[in-house]
OpenMM code with the backbone's topology and positions (N, CA, C; nanometers):
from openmm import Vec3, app, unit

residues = "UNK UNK UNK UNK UNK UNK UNK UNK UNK UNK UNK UNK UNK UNK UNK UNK UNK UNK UNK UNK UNK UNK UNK UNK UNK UNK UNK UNK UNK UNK UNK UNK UNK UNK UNK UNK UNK UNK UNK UNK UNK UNK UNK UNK UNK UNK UNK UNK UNK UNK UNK UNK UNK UNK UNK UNK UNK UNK UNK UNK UNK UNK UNK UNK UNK UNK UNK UNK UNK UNK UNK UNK UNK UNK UNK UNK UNK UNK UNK UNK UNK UNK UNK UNK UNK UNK UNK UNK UNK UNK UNK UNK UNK UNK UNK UNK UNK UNK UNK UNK UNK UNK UNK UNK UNK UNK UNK UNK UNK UNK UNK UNK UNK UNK UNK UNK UNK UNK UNK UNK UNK UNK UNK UNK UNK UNK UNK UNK UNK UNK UNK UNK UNK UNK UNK UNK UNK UNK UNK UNK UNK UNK UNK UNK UNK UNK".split()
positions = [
    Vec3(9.4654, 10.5527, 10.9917),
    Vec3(9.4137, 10.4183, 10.9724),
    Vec3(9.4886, 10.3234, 11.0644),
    Vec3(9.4272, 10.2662, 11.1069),
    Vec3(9.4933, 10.1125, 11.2392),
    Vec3(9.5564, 10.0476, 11.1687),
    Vec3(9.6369, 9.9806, 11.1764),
    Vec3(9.7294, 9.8768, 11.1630),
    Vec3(9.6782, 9.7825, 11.0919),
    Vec3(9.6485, 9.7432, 11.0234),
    Vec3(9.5983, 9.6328, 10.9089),
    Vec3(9.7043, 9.4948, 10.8916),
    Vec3(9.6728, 9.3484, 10.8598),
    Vec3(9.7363, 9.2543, 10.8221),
    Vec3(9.6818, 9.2229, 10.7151),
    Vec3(9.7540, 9.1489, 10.6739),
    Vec3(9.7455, 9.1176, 10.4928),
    Vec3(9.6443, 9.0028, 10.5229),
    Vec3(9.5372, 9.0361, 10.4745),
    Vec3(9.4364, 8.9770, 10.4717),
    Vec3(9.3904, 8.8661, 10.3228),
    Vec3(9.5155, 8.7420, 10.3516),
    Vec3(9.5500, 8.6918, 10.2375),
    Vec3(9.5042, 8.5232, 10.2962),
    Vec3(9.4081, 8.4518, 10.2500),
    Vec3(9.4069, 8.3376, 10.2974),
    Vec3(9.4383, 8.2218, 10.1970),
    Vec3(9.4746, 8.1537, 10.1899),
    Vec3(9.5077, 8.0538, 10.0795),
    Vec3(9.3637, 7.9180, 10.1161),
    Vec3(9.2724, 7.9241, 9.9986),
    Vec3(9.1819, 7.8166, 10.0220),
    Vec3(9.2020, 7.7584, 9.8560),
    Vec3(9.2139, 7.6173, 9.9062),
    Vec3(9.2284, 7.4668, 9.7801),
    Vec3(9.3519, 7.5548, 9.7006),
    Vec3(9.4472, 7.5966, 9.7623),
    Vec3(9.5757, 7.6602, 9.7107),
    Vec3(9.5721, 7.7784, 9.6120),
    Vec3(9.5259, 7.8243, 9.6388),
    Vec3(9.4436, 7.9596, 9.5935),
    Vec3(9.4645, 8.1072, 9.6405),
    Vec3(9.5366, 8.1810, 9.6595),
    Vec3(9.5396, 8.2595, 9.7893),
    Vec3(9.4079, 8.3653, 9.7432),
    Vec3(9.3807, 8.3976, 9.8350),
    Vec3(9.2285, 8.5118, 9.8179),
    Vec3(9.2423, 8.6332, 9.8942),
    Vec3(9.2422, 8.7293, 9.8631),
    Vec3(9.2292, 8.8611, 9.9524),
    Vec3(9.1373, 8.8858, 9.9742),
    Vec3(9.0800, 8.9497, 10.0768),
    Vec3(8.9788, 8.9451, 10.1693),
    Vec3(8.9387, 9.1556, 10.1403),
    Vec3(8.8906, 9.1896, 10.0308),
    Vec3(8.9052, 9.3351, 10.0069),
    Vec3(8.8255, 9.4628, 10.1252),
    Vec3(8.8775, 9.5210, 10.1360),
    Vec3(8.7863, 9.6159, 10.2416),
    Vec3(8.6547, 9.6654, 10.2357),
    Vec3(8.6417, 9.7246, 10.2940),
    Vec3(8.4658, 9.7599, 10.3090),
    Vec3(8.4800, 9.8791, 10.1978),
    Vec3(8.5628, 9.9591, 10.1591),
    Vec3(8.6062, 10.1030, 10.1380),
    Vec3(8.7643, 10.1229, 10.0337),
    Vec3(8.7708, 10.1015, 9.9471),
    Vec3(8.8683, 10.1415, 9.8583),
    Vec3(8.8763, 10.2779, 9.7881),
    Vec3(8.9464, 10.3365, 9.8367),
    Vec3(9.0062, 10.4747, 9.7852),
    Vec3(9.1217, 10.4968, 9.7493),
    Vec3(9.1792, 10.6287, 9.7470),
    Vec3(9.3158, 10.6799, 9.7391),
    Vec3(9.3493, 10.6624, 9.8537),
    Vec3(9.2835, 10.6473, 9.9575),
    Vec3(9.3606, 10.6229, 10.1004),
    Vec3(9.4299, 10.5065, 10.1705),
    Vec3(9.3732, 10.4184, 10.0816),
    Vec3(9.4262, 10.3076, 10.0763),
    Vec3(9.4544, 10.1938, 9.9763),
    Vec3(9.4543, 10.2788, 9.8729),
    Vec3(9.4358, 10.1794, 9.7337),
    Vec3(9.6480, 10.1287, 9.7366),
    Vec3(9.7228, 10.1850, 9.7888),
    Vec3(9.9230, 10.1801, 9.7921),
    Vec3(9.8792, 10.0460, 9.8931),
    Vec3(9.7565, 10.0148, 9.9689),
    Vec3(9.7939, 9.9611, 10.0930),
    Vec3(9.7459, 9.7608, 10.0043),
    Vec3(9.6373, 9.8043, 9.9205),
    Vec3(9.5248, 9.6944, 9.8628),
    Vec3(9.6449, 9.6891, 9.7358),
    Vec3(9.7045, 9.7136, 9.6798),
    Vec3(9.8192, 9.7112, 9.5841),
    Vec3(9.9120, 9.6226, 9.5929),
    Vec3(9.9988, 9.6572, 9.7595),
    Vec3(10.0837, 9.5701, 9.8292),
    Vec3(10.0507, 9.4386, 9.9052),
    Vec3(9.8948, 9.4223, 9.9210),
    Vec3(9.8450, 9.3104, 9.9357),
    Vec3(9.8319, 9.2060, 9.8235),
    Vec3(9.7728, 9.2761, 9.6846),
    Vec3(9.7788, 9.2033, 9.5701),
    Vec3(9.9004, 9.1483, 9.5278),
    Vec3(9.9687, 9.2392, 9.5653),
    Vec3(10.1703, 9.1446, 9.4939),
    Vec3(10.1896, 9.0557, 9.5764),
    Vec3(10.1718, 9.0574, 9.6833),
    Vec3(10.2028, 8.9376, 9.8042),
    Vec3(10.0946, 8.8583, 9.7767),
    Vec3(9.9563, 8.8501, 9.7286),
    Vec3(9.9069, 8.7462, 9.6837),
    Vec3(9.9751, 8.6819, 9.5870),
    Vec3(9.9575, 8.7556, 9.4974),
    Vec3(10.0382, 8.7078, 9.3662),
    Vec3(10.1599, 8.6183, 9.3642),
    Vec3(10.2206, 8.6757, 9.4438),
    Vec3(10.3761, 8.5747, 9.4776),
    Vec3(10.3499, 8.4737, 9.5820),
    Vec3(10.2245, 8.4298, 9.6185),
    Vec3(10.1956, 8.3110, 9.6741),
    Vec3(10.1473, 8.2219, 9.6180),
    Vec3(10.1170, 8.2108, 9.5146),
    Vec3(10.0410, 8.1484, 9.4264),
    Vec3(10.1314, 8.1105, 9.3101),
    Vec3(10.0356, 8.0784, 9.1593),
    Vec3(10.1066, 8.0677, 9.0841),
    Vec3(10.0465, 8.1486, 8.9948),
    Vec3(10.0553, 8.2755, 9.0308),
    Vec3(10.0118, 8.3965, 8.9272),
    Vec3(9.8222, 8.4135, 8.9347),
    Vec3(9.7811, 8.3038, 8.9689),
    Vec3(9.6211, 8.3315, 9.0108),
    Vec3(9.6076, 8.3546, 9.1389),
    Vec3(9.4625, 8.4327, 9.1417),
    Vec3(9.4518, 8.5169, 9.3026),
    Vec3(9.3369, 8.5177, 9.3111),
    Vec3(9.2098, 8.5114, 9.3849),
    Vec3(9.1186, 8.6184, 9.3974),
    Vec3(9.0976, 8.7042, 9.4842),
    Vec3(9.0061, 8.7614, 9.4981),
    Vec3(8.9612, 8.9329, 9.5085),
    Vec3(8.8166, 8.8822, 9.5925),
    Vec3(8.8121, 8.8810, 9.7047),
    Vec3(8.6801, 8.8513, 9.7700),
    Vec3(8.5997, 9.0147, 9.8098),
    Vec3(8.5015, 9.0320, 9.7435),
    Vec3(8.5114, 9.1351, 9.7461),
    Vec3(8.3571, 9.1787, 9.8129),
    Vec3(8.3637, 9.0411, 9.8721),
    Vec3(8.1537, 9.0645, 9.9199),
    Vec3(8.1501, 9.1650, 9.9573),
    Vec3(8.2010, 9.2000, 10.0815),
    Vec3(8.1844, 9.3475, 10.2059),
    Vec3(8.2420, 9.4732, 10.1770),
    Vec3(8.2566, 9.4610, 10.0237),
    Vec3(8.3196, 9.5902, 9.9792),
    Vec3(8.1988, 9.7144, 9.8943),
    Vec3(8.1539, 9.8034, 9.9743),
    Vec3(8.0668, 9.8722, 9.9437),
    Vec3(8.0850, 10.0101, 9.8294),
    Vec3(8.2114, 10.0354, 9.8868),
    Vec3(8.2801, 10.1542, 9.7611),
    Vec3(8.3846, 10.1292, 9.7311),
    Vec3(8.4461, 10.1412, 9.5896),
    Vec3(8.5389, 10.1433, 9.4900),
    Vec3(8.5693, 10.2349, 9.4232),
    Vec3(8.6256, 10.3594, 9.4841),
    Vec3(8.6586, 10.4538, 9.3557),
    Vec3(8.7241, 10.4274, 9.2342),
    Vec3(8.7762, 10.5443, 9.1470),
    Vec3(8.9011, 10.4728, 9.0724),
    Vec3(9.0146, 10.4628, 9.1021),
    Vec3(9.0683, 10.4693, 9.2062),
    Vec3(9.1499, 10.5048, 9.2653),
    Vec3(9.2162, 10.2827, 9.2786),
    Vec3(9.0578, 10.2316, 9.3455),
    Vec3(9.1187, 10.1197, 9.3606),
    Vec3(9.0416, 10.0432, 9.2327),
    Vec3(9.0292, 10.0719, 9.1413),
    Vec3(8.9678, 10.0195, 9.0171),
    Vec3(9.0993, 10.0010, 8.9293),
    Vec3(9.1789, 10.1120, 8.9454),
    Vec3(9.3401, 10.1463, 8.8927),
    Vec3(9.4188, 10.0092, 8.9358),
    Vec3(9.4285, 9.9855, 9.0904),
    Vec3(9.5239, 9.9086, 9.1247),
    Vec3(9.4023, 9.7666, 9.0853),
    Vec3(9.3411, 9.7288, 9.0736),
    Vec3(9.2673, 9.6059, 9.0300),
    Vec3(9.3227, 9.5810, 8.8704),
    Vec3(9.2416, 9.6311, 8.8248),
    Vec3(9.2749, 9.6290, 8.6696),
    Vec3(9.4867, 9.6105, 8.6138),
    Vec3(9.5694, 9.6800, 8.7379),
    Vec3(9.7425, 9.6758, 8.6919),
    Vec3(9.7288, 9.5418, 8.7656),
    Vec3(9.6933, 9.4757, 8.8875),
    Vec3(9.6722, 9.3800, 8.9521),
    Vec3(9.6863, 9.2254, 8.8342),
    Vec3(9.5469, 9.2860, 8.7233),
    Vec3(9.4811, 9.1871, 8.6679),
    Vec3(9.5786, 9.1829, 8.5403),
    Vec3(9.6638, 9.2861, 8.5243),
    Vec3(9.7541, 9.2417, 8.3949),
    Vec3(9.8697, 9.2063, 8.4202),
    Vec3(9.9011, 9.2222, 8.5444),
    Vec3(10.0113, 9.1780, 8.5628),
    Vec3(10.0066, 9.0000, 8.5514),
    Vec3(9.8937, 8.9810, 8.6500),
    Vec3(9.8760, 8.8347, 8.6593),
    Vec3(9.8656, 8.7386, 8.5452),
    Vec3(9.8017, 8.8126, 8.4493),
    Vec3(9.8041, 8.7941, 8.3063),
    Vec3(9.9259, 8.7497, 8.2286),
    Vec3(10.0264, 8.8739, 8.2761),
    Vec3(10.1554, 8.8936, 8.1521),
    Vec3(10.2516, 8.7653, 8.2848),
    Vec3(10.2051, 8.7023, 8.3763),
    Vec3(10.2493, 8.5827, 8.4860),
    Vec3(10.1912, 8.4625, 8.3778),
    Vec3(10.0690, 8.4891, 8.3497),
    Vec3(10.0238, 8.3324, 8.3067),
    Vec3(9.9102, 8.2791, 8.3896),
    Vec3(9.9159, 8.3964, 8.5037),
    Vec3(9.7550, 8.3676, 8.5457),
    Vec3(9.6932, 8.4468, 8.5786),
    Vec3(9.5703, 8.4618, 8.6916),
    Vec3(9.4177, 8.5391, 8.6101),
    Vec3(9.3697, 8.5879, 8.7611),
    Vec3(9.3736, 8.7210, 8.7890),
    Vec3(9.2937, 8.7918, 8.8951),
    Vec3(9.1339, 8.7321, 8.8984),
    Vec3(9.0767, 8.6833, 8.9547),
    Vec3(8.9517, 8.6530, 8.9749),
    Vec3(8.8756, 8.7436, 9.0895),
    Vec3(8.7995, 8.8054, 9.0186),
    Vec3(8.7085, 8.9020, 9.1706),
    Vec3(8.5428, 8.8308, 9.1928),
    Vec3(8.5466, 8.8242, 9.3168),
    Vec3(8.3904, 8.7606, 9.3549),
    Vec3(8.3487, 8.9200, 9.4238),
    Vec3(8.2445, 8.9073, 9.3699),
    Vec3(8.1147, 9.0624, 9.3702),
    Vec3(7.9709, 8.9551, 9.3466),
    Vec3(7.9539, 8.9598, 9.4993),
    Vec3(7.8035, 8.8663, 9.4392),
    Vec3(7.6843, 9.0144, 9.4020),
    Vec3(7.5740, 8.9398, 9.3099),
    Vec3(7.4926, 9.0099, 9.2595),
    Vec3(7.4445, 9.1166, 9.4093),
    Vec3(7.4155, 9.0887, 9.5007),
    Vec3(7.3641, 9.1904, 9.5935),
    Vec3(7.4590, 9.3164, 9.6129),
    Vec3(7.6194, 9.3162, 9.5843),
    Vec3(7.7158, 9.4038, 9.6290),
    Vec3(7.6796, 9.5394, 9.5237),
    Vec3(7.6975, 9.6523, 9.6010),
    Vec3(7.6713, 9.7786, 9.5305),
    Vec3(7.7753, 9.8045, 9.4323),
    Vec3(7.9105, 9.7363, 9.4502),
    Vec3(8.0092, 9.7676, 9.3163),
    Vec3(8.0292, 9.7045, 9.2692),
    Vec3(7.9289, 9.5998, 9.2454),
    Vec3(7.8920, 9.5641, 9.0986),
    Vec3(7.8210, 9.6343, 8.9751),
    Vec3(7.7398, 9.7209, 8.9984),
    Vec3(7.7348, 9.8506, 8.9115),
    Vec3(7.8681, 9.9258, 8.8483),
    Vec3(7.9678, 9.9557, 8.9322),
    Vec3(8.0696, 10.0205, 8.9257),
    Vec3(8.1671, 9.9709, 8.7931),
    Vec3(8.1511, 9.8446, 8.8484),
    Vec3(8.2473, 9.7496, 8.7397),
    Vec3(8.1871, 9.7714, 8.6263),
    Vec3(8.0559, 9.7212, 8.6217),
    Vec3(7.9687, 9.7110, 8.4780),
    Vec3(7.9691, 9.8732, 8.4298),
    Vec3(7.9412, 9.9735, 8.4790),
    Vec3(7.9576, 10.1347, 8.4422),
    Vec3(8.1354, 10.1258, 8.3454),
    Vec3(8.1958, 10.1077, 8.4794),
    Vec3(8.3267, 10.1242, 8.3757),
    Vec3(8.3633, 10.0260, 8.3073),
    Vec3(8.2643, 9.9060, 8.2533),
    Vec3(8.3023, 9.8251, 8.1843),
    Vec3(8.4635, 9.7092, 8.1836),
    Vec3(8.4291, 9.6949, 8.3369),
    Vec3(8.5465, 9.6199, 8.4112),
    Vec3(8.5185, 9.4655, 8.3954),
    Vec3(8.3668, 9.4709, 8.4195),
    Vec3(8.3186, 9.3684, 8.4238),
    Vec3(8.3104, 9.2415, 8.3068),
    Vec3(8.3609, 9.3387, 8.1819),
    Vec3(8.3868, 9.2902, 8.0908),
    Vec3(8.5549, 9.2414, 8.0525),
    Vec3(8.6059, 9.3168, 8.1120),
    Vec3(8.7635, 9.2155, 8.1619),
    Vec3(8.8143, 9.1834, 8.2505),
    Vec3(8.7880, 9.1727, 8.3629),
    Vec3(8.8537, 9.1564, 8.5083),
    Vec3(8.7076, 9.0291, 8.5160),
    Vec3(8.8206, 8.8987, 8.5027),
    Vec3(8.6905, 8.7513, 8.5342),
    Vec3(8.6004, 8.8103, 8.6751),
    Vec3(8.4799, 8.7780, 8.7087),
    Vec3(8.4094, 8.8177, 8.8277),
    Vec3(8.3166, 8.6872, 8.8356),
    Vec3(8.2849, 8.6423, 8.9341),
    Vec3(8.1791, 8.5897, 8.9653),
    Vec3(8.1047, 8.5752, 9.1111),
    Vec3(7.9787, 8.5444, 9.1424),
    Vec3(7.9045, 8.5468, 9.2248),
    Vec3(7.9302, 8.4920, 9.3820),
    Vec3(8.0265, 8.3988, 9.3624),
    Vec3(8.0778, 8.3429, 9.5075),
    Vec3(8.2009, 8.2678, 9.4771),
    Vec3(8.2848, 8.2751, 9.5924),
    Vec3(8.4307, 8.1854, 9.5971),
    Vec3(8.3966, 8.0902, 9.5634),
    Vec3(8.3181, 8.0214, 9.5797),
    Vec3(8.3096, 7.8586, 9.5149),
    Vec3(8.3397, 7.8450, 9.3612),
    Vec3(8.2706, 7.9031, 9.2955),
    Vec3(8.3013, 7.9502, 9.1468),
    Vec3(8.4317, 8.0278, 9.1068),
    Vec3(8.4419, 8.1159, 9.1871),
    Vec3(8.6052, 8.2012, 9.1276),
    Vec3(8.7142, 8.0804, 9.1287),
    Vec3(8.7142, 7.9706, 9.2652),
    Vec3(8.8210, 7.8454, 9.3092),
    Vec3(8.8326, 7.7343, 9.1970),
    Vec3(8.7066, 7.7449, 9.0669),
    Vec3(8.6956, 7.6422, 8.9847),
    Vec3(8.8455, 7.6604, 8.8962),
    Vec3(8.9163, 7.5382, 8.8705),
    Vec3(9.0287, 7.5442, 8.8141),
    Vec3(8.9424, 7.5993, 8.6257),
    Vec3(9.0509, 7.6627, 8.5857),
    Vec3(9.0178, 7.6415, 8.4432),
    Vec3(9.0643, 7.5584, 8.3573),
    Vec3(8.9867, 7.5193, 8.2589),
    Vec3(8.9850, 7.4198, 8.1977),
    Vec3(9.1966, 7.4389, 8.1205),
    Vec3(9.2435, 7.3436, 8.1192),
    Vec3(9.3769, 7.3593, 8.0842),
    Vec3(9.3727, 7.3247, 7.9186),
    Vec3(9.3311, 7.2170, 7.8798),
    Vec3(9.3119, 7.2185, 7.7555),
    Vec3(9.2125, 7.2876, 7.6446),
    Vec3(9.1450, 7.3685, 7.7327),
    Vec3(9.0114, 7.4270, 7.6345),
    Vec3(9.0706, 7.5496, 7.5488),
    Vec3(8.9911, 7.5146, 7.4574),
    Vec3(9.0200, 7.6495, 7.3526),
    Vec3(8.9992, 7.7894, 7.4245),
    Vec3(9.0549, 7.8914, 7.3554),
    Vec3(9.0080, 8.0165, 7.4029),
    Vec3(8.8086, 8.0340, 7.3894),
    Vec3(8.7999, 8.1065, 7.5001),
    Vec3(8.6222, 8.1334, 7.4819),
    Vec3(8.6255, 8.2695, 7.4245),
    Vec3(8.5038, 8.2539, 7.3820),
    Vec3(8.4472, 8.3876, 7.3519),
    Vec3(8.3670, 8.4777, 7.4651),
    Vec3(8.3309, 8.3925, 7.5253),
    Vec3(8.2015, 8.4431, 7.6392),
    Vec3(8.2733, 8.3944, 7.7654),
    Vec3(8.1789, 8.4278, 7.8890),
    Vec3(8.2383, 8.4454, 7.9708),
    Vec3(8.2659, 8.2945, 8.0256),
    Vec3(8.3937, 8.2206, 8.1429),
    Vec3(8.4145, 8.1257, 8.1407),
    Vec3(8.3143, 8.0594, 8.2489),
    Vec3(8.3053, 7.9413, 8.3222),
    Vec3(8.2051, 7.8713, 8.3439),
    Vec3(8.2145, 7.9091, 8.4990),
    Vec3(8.1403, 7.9589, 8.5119),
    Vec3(8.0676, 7.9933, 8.6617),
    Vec3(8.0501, 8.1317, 8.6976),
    Vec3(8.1401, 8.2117, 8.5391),
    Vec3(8.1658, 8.3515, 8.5562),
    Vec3(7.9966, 8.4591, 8.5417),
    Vec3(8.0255, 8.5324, 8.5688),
    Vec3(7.8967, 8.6266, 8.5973),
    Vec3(7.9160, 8.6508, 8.4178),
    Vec3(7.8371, 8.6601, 8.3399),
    Vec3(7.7965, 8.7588, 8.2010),
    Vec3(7.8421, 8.8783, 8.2080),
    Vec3(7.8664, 8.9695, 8.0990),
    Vec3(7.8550, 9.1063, 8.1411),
    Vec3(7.7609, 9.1794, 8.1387),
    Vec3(7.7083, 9.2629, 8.2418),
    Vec3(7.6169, 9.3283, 8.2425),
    Vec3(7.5310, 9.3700, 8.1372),
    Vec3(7.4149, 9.3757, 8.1276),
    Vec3(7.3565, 9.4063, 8.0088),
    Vec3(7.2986, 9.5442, 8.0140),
    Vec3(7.3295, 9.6056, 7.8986),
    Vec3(7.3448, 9.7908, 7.8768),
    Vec3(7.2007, 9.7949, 7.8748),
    Vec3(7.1364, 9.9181, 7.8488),
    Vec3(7.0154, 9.9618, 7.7992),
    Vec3(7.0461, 10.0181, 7.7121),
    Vec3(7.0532, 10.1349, 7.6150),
    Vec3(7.0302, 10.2385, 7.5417),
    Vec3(6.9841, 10.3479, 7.6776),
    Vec3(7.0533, 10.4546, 7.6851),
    Vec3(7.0480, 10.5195, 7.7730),
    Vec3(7.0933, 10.5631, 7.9287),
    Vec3(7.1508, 10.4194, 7.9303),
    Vec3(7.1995, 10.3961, 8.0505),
    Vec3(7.3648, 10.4265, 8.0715),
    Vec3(7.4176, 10.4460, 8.1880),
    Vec3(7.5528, 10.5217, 8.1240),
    Vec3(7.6566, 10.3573, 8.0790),
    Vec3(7.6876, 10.4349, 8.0025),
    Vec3(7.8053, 10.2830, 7.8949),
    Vec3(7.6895, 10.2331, 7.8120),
    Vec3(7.6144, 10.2838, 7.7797),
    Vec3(7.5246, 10.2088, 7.6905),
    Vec3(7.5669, 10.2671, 7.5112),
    Vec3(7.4649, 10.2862, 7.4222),
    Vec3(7.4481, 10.3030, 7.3096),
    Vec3(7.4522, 10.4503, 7.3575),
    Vec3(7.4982, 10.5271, 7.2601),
    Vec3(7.4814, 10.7048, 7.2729),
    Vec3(7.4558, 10.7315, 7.1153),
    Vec3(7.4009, 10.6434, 7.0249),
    Vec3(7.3302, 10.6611, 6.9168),
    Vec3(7.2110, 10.7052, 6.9622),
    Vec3(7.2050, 10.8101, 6.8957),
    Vec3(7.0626, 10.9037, 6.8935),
    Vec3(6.9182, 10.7997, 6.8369),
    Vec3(6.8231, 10.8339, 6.9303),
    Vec3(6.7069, 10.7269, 6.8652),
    Vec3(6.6614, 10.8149, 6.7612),
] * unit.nanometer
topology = app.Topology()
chain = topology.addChain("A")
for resn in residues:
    res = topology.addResidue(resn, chain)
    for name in ("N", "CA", "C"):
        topology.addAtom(name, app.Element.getBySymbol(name[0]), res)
């Protein structure tokens, strides 16, 4: 693999990683060490730009998700943008990521501050994508017998 730079930009003080086309085991040690150096630029919030990212094994689903608790057990919140057209957005919703790792449709929305005084939500926060909606049959769905 070529020589890579930390593909970390700070927009409205924000830093954002810029994720690869391709996340694997081959480079998930490399997207890991980018996330901590986000992380320590900021104040525990980050996002995850993840338009041009076509595959996600678990490999980098692993380092997302330790990414997103760490930032957590900081006091702030991994944000991943997966607009609706990106193919691993399935991925997330399959392994039911999508239901904890905040996601939404474009940087404009992931950059929205969160509300500081609001109660905890139940649902997802304001600009955030829903979580995917299951079928019966579909994989992560209902496996109650009809």
């Amino acid at each position: 693999m070529a020589e890579v730079k930390y593909p970390i930009e700070m927009v409205n003080g924000v830093p954002v990683v810029a994720a690869p086309a391709e996340i694997d085991a081959s480079n998930a040690d490399w997207l890991r060490a980018v996330l901590l150096e986000a992380a320590c630029r900021g104040h525990g919030t980050f996002a995850v730009d993840m338009t041009g990212t076509r595959l996600c094994t678990s490999a980098g689903l692993g380092v997302l998700v330790r990414a997103h608790d760490r930032a957590l057990a900081e006091g702030g919140e991994l944000r991943l943008v997966i607009p609706a057209s990106c193919a691993v957005l399935r991925v997330f919703a399959l392994a039911g990521l999508d239901r904890l790792i905040p996601n939404f449709p474009g940087l404009d929305e992931a950059l929205q501050p969160a509300p500081a005084s609001a109660p905890p939500r139940q649902g997802p926060k304001p600009g955030m994508r829903p979580p995917a909606d299951r079928q019966p049959g579909d994989p992560g769905g209902s496996t109650s017998p009809s």
